[in-house]
C-alpha positions as CSV (number, residue, x, y, z in Angstrom):
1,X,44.2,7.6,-76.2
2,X,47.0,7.8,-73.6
3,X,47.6,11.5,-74.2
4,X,43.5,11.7,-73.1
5,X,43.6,9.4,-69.4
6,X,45.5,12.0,-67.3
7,X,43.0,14.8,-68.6
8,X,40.5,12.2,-67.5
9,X,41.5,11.1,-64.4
10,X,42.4,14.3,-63.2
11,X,39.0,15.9,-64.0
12,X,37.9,12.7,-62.0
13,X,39.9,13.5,-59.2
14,X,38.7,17.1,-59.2
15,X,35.4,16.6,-59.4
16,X,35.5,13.7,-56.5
17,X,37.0,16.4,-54.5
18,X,34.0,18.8,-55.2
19,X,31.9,16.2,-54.0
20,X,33.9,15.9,-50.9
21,X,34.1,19.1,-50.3
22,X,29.7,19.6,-50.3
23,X,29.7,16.6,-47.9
24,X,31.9,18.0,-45.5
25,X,30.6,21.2,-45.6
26,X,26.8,20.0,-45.1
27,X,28.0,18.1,-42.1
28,X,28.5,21.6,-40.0
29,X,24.8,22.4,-41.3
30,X,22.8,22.3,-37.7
31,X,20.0,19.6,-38.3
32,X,17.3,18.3,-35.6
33,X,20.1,15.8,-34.1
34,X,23.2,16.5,-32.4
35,X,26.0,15.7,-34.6
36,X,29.8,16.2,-33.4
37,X,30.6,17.9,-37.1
38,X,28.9,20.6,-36.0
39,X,31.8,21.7,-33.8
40,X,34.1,20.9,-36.4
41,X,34.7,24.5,-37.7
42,X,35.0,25.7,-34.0
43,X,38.7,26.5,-33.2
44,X,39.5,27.0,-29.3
45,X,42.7,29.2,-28.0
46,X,44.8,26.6,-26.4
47,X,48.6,26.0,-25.2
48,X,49.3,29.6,-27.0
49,X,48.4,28.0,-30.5
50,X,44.3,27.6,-32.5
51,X,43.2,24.2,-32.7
52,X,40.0,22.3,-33.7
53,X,37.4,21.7,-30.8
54,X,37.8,17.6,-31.4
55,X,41.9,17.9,-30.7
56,X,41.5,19.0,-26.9
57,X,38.0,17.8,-26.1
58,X,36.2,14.6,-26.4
59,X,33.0,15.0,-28.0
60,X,29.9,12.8,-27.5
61,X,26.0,12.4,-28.5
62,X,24.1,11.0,-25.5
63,X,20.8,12.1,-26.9
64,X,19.9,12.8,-29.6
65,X,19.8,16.1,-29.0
66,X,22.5,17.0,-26.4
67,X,26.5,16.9,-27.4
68,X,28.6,16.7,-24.4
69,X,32.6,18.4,-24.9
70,X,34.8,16.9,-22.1
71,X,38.3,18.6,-22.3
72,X,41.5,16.7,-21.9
73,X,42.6,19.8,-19.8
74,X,39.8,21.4,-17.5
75,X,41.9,24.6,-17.5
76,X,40.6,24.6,-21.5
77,X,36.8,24.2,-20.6
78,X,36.7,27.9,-20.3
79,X,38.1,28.5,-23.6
80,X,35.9,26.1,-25.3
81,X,33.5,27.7,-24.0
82,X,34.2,30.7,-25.4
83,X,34.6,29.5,-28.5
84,X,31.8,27.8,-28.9
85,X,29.6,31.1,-28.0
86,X,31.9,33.0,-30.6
87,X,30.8,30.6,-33.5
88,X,27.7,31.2,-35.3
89,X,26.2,27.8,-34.1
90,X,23.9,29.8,-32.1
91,X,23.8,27.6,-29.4
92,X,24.3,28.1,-25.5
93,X,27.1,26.1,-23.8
94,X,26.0,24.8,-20.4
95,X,29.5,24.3,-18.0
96,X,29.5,22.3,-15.0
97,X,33.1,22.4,-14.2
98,X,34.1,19.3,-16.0
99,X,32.3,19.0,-19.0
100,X,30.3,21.5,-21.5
101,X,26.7,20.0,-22.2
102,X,25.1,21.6,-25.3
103,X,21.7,21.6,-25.9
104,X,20.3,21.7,-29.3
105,X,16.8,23.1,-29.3
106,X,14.1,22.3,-31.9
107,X,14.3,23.6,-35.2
108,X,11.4,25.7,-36.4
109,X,9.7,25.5,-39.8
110,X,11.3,28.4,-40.9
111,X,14.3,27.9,-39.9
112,X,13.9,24.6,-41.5
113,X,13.5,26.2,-44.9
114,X,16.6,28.4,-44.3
115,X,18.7,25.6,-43.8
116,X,17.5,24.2,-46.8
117,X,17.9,27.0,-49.1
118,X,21.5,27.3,-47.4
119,X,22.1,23.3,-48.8
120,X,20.4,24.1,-51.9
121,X,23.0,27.3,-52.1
122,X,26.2,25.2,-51.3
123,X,24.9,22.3,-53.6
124,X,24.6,24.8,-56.3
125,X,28.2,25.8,-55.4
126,X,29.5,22.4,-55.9
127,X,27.8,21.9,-59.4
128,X,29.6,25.6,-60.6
129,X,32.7,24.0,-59.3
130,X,31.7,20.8,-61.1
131,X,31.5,22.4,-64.1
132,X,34.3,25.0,-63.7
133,X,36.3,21.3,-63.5
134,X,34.7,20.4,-66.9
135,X,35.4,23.8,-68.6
136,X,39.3,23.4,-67.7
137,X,38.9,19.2,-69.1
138,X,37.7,20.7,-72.5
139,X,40.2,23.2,-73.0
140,X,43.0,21.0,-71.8
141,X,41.7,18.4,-74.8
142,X,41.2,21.4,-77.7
143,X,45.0,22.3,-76.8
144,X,45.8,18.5,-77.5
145,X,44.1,19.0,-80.4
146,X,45.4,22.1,-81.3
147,X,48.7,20.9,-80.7
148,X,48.2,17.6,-83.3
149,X,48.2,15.3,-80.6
150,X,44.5,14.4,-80.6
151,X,41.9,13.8,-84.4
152,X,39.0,15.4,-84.3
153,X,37.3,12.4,-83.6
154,X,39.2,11.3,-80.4
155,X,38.7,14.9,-78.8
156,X,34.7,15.1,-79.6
157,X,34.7,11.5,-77.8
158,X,36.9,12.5,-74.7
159,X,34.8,15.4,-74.7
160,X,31.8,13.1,-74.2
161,X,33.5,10.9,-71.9
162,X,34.0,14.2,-69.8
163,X,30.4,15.2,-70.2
164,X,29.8,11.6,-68.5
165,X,32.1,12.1,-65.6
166,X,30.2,15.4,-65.5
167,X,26.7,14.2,-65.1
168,X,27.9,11.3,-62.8
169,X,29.5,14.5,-60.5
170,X,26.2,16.5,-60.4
171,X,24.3,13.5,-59.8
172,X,26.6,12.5,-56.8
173,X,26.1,16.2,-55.6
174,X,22.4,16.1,-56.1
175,X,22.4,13.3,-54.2
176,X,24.1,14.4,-51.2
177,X,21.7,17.5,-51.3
178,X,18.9,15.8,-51.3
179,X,19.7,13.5,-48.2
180,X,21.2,16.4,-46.5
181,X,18.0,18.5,-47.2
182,X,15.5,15.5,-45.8
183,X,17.3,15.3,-42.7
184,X,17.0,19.0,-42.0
185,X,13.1,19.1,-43.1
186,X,12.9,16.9,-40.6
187,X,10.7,16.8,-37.7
């Protein structure tokens, strides 16, 4: 069995990671409420280099539906600024001199279902990958088999114990769709 456990575990690993991967993702998806992962993609010109948003800025939920930036250096709030009109967030930032105030207006019902169909989309994404994880698992145990290294009986049950790690995967990623899609259809 010991030539099967790093196949195993590194499927495991891999498909953990795709799992990962759909959360963090989802969390830029734009819900109702003001989340500071919704800047997380934005990159902001400073000091001559690209960073993230949250590496020269403070960023803070006061209301639910309002994120205030405040910039380590107000010489950068014009830049975040910038930035943040750049992205595809869609949103407006409102600068006061000292801090960016962005308001995040109501979603409507059909841009509800977009947002949906978008997590749907990525979920999907995460499954292929899920499965592209399992495809590689099963041809790494036919070469062990192939090789001598494995009976035909210990690869068709390592092949089942992938199909488990499988379903547990998709599950996980249904799972995190689902949530995800709840708190978008939100009202």
């Amino acid at each position: 069995m010991s030539e099967i456990d790093p196949v195993l575990g590194e499927t495991e690993r891999k498909m953990s990671r795709a799992v990962e991967v759909l959360q963090q993702d989802l969390s830029g998806i734009r819900t109702g409420r003001a989340s500071p992962a919704l800047l997380d993609k934005v990159q902001v010109e400073a000091w001559g280099t690209t960073q993230p948003i949250n590496a020269v800025a403070t960023i803070s939920v006061p209301e639910p539906r309002l994120l205030v930036i405040q910039p380590w250096d107000k010489g950068l709030i014009g830049a975040i600024e910038k930035s943040i009109q750049k992205s595809d967030l869609g949103l407006t930032p409102n600068n006061d001199g000292a801090v960016i105030r962005l308001a995040l207006p109501q979603l409507t019902e059909q841009r509800r279902q977009d947002l949906a169909k978008q997590v749907r989309k990525r979920a999907e994404e995460a499954k292929v990958a899920v499965r592209n994880c399992r495809r590689d698992a099963d041809g790494g145990l036919k070469k062990l088999e192939k090789d001598g290294k494995l009976s035909q009986d210990e690869l068709r049950r390592a092949v089942e114990r992938v199909q488990k790690i499988t379903d547990g995967a998709v599950r996980q990623v249904d799972e995190v769709a689902e949530r995800k899609e709840k708190e978008v259809k939100e009202v």
